[in-house]
N, CA and C atoms as a LAMMPS dump frame, in Angstrom:
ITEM: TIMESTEP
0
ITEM: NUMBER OF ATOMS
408
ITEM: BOX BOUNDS ff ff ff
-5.0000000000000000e+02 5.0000000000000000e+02
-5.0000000000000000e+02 5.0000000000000000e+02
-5.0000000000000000e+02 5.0000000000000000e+02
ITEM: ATOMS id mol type element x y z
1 1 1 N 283.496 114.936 433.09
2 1 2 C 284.246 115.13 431.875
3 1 3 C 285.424 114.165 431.874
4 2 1 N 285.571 113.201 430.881
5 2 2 C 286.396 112.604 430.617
6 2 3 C 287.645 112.988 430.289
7 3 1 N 289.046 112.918 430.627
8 3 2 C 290.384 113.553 429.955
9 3 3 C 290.767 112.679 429.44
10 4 1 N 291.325 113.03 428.222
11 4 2 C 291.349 112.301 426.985
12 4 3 C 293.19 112.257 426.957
13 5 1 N 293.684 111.315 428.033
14 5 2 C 295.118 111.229 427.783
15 5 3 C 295.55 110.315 426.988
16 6 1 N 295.215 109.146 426.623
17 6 2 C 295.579 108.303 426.042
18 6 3 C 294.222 107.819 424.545
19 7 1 N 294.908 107.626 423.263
20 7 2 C 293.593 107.627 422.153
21 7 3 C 292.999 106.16 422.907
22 8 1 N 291.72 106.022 423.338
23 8 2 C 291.016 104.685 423.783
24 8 3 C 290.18 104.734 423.357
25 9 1 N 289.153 103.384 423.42
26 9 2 C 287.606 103.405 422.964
27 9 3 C 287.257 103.879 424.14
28 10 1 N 286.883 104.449 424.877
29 10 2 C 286.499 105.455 425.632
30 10 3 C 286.377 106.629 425.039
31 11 1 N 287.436 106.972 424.171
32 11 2 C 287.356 108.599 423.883
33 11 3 C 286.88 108.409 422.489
34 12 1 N 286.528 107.591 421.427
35 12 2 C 285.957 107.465 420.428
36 12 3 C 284.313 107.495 421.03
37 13 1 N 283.774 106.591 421.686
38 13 2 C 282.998 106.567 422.332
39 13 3 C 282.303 107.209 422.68
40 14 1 N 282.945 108.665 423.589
41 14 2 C 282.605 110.107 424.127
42 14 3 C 282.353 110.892 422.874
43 15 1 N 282.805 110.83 422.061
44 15 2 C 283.004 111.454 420.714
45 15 3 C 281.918 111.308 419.939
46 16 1 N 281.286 109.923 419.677
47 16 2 C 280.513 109.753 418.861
48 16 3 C 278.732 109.865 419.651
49 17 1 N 279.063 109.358 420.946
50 17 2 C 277.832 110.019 422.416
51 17 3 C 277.401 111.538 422.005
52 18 1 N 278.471 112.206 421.913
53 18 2 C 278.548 114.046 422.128
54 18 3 C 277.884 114.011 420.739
55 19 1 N 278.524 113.624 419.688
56 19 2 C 277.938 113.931 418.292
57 19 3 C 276.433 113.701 418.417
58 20 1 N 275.65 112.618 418.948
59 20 2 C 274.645 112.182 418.827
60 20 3 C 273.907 113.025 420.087
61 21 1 N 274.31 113.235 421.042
62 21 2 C 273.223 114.619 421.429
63 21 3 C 273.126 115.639 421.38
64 22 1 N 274.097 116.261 420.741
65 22 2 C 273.841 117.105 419.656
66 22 3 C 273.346 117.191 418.583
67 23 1 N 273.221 115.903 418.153
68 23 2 C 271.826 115.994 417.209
69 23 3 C 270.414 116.073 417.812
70 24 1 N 270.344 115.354 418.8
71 24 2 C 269.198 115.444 419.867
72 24 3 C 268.441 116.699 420.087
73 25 1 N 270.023 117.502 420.506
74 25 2 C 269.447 119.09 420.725
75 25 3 C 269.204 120.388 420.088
76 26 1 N 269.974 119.333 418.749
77 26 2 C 269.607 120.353 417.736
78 26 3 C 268.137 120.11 416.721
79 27 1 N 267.812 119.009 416.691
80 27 2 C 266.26 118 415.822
81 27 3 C 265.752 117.754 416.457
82 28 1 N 265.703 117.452 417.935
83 28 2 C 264.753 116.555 418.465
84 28 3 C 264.157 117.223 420.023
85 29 1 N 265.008 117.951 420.439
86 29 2 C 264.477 118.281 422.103
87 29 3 C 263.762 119.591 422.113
88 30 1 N 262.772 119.384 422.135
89 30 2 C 261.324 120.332 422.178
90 30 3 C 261.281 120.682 424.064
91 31 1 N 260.864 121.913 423.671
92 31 2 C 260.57 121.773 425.514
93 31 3 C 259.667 123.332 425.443
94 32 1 N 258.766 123.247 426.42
95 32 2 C 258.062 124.109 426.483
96 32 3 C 258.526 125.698 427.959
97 33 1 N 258.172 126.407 427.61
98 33 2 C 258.803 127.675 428.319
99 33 3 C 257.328 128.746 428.586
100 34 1 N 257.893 129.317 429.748
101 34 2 C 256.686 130.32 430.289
102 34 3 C 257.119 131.139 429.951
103 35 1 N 255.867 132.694 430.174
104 35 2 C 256.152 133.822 429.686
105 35 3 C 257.562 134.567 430.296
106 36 1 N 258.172 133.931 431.114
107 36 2 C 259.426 134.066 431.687
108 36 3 C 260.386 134.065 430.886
109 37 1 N 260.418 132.864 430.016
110 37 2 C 261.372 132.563 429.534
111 37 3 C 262.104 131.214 430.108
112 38 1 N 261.057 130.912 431.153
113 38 2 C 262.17 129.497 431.705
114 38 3 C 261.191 128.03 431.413
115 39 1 N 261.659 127.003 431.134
116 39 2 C 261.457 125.987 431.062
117 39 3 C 260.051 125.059 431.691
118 40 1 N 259.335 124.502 431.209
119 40 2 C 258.594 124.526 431.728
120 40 3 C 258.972 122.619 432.293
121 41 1 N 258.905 122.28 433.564
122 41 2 C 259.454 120.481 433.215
123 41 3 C 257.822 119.942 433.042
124 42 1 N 258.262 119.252 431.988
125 42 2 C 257.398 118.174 432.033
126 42 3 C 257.473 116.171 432.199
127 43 1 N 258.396 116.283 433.065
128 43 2 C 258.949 114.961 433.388
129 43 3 C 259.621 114.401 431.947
130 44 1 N 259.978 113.265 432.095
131 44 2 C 261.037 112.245 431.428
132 44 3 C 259.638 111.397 430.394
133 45 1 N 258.523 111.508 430.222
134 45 2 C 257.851 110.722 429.477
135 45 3 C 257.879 111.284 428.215
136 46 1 N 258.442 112.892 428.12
137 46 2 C 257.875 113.48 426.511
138 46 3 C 259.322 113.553 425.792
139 47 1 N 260.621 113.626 427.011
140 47 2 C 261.342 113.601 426.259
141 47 3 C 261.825 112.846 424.749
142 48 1 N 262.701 113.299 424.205
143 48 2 C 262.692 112.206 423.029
144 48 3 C 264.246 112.578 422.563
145 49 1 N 264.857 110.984 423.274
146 49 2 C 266.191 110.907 422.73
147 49 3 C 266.468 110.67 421.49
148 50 1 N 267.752 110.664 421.078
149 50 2 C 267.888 110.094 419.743
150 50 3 C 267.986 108.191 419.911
151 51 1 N 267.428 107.614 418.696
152 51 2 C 267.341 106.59 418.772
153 51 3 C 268.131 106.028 417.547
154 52 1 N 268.103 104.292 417.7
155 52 2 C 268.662 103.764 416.406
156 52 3 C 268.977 104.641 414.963
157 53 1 N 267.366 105.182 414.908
158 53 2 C 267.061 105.318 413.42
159 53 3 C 267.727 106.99 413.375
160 54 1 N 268.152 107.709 414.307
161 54 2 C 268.538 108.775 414.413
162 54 3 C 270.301 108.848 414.163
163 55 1 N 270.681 108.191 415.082
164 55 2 C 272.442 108.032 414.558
165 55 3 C 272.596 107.67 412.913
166 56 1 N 273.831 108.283 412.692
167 56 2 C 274.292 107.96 411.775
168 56 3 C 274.762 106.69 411.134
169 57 1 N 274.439 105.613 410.122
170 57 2 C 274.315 104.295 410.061
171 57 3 C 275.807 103.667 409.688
172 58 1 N 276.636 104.891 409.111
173 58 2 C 278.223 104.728 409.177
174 58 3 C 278.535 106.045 409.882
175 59 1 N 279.265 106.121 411.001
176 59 2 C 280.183 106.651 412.145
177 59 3 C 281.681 106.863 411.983
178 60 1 N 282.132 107.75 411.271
179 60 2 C 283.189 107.404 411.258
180 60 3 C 284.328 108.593 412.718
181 61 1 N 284.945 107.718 413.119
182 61 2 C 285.514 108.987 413.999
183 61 3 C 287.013 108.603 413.995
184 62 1 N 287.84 109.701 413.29
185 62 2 C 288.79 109.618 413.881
186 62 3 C 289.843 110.947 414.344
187 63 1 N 290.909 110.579 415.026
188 63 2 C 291.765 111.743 415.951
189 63 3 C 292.726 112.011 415.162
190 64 1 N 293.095 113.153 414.966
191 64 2 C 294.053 113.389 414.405
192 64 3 C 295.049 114.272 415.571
193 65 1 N 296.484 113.54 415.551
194 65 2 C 297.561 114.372 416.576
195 65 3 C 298.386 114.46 415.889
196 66 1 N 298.66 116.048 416.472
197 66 2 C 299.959 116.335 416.036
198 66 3 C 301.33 115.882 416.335
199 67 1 N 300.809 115.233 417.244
200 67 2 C 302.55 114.198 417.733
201 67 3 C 303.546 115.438 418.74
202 68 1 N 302.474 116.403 418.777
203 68 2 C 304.219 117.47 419.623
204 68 3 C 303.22 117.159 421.29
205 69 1 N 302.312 116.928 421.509
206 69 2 C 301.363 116.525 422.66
207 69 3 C 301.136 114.953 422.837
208 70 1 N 302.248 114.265 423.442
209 70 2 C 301.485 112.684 423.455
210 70 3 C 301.106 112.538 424.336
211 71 1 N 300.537 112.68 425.291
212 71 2 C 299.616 112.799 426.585
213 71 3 C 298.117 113.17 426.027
214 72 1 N 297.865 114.188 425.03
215 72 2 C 296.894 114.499 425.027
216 72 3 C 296.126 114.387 423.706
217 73 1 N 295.123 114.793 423.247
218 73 2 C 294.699 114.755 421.932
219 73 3 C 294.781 116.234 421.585
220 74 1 N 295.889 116.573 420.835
221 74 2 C 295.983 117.833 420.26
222 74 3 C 295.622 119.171 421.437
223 75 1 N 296.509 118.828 422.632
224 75 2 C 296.649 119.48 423.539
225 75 3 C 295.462 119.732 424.358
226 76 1 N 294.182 118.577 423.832
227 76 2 C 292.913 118.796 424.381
228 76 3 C 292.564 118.313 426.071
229 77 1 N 292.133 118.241 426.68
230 77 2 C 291.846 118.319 428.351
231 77 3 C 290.596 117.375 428.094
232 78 1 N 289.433 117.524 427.013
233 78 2 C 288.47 117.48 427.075
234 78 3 C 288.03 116.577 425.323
235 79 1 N 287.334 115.956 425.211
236 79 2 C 286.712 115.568 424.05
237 79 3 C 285.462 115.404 423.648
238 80 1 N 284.396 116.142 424.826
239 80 2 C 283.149 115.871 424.754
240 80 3 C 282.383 117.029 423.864
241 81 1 N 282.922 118.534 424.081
242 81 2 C 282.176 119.617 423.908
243 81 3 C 282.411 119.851 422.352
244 82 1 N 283.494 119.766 421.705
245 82 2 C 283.29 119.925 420.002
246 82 3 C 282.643 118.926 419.464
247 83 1 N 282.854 117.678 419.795
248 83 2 C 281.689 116.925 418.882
249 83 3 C 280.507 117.394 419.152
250 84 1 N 279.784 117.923 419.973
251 84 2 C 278.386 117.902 420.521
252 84 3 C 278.115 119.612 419.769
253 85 1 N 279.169 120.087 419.482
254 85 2 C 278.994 121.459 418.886
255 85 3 C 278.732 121.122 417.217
256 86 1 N 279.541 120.364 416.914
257 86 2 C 279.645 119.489 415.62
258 86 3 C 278.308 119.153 415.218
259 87 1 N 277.635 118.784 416.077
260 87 2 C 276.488 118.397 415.183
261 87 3 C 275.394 119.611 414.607
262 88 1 N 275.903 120.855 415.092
263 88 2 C 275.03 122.133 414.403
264 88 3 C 275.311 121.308 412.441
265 89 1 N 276.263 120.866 412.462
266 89 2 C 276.339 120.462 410.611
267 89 3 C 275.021 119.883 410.162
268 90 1 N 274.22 119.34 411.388
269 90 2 C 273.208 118.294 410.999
270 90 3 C 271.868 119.399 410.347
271 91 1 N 272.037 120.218 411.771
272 91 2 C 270.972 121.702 411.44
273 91 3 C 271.242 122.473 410.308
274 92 1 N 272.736 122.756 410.181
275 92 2 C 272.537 123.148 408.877
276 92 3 C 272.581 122.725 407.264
277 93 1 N 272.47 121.112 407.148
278 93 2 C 272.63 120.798 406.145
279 93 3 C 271.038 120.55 405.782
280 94 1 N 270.212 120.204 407.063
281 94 2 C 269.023 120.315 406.916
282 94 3 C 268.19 121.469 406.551
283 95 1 N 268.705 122.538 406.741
284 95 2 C 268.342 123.505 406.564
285 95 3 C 268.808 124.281 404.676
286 96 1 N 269.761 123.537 404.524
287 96 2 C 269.98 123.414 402.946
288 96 3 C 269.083 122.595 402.494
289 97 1 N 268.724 121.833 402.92
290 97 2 C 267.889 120.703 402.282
291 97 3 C 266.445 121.568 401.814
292 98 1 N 266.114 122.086 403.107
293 98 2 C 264.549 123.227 403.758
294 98 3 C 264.641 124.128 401.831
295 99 1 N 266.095 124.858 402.151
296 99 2 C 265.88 126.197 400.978
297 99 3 C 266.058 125.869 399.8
298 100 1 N 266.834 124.51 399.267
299 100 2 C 266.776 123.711 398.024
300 100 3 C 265.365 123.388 397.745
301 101 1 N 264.452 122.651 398.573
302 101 2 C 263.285 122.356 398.257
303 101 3 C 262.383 123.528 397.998
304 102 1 N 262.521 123.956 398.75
305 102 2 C 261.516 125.423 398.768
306 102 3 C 261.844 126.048 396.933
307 103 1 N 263.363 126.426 397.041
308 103 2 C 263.568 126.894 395.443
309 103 3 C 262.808 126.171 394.148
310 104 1 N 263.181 124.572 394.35
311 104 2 C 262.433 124.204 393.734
312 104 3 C 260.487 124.036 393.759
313 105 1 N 260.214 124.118 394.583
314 105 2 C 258.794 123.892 394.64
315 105 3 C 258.251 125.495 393.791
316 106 1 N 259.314 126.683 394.46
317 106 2 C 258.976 127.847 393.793
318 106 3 C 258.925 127.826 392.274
319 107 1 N 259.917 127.486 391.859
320 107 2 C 260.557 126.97 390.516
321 107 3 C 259.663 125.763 389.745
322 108 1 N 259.126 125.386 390.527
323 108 2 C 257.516 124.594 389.655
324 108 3 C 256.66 125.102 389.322
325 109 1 N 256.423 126.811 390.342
326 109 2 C 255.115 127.094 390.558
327 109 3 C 254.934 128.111 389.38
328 110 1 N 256.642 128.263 388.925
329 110 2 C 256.841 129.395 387.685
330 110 3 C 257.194 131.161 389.152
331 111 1 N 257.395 130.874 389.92
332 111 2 C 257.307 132.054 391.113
333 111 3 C 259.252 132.297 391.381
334 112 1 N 258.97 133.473 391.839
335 112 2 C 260.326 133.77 391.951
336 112 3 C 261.093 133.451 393.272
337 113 1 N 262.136 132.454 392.978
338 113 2 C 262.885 131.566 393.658
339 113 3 C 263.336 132.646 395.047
340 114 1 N 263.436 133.82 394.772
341 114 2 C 264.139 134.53 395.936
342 114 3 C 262.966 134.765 396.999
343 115 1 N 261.661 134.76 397.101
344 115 2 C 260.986 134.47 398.091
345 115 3 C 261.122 133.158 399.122
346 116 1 N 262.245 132.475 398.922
347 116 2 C 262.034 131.408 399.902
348 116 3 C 263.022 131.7 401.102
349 117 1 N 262.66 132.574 401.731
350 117 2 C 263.505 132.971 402.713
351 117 3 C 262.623 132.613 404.15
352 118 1 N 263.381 131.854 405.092
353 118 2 C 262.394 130.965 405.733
354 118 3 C 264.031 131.225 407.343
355 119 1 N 263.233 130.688 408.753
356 119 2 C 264.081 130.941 409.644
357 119 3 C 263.99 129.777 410.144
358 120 1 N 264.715 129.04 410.593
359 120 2 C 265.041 127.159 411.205
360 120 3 C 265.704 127.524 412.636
361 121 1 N 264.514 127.32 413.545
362 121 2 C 264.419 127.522 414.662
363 121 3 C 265.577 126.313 415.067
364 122 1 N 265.956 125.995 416.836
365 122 2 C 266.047 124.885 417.113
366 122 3 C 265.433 124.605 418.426
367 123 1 N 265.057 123.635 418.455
368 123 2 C 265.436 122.343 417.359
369 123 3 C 264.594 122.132 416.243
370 124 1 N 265.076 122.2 415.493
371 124 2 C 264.19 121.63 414.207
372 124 3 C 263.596 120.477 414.165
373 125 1 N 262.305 119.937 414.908
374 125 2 C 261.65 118.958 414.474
375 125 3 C 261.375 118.718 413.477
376 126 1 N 261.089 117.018 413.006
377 126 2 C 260.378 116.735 411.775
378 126 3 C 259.031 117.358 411.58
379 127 1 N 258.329 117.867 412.33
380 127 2 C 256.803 118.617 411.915
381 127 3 C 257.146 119.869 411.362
382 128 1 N 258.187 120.723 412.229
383 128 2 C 258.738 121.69 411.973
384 128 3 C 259.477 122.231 410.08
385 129 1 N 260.251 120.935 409.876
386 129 2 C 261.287 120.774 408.383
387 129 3 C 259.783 120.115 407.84
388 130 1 N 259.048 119.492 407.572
389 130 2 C 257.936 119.368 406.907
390 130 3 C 257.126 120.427 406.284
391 131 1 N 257.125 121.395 407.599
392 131 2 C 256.323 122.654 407.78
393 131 3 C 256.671 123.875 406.422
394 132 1 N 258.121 123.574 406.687
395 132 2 C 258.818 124.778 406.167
396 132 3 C 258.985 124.273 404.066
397 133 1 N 259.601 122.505 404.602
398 133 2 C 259.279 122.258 403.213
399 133 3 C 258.052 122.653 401.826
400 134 1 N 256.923 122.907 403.372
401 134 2 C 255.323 122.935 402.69
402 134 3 C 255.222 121.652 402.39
403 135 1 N 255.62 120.392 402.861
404 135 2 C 254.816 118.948 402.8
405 135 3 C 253.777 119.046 404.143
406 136 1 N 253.333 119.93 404.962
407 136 2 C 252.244 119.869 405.703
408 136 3 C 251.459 120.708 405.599
């Protein structure tokens, strides 16, 4: 864990890292589990990081201090764990996206819009948000 005493590209850096695997772990990291409940490994070939086309194509990050902490960023120790929490926004805007479409597809069919009540597991894969859209 990085301590974030001084604002550097280091801590923008950490910031925009955390944001992006948290999108990872919220869209993209599938993993399989036994009747246990625990994990099943299947080595480093199935994983699937986020890539180019996955980050955001404008990034914007910035710190805001209150100036009564200049050592720290808003009395923070740490700068990795809220961005990486931050990206639940991704899950749930996608998931607006999921119940907008759905309303409308209902709303074509002449059917009543309040049946589109649907649950967005995570991670939400693209087969998964396809699924739910009804484009598969």
């Amino acid at each position: 864990m990085h301590k974030a005493s001084t604002l550097c590209l280091s801590c923008f850096l950490q910031i925009e890292g955390a944001f992006v695997q948290g999108i990872g772990f919220f869209m993209l990291e599938e993993y399989l589990s036994n009747s246990d409940g625990l994990v099943i490994p299947e080595g480093t070939w199935t994983y699937k990081i986020p890539t180019i086309e996955t980050i955001p194509r404008q990034f914007n990050v910035e710190i805001m201090n209150s100036g009564h902490h200049k050592k720290r960023l808003l009395s923070s120790k740490a700068s990795g764990e809220p961005p990486l929490l931050l990206a639940v926004l991704v899950h749930c805007a996608t998931r607006a996206v999921i119940k907008e479409a759905r309303k409308q597809l209902l709303r074509w069919k002449g059917l009543n819009e309040s049946d589109s009540t649907f649950q967005l597991e995570v991670p939400a894969t693209m087969s998964i948000v396809k699924k739910l859209q009804c484009l598969l």
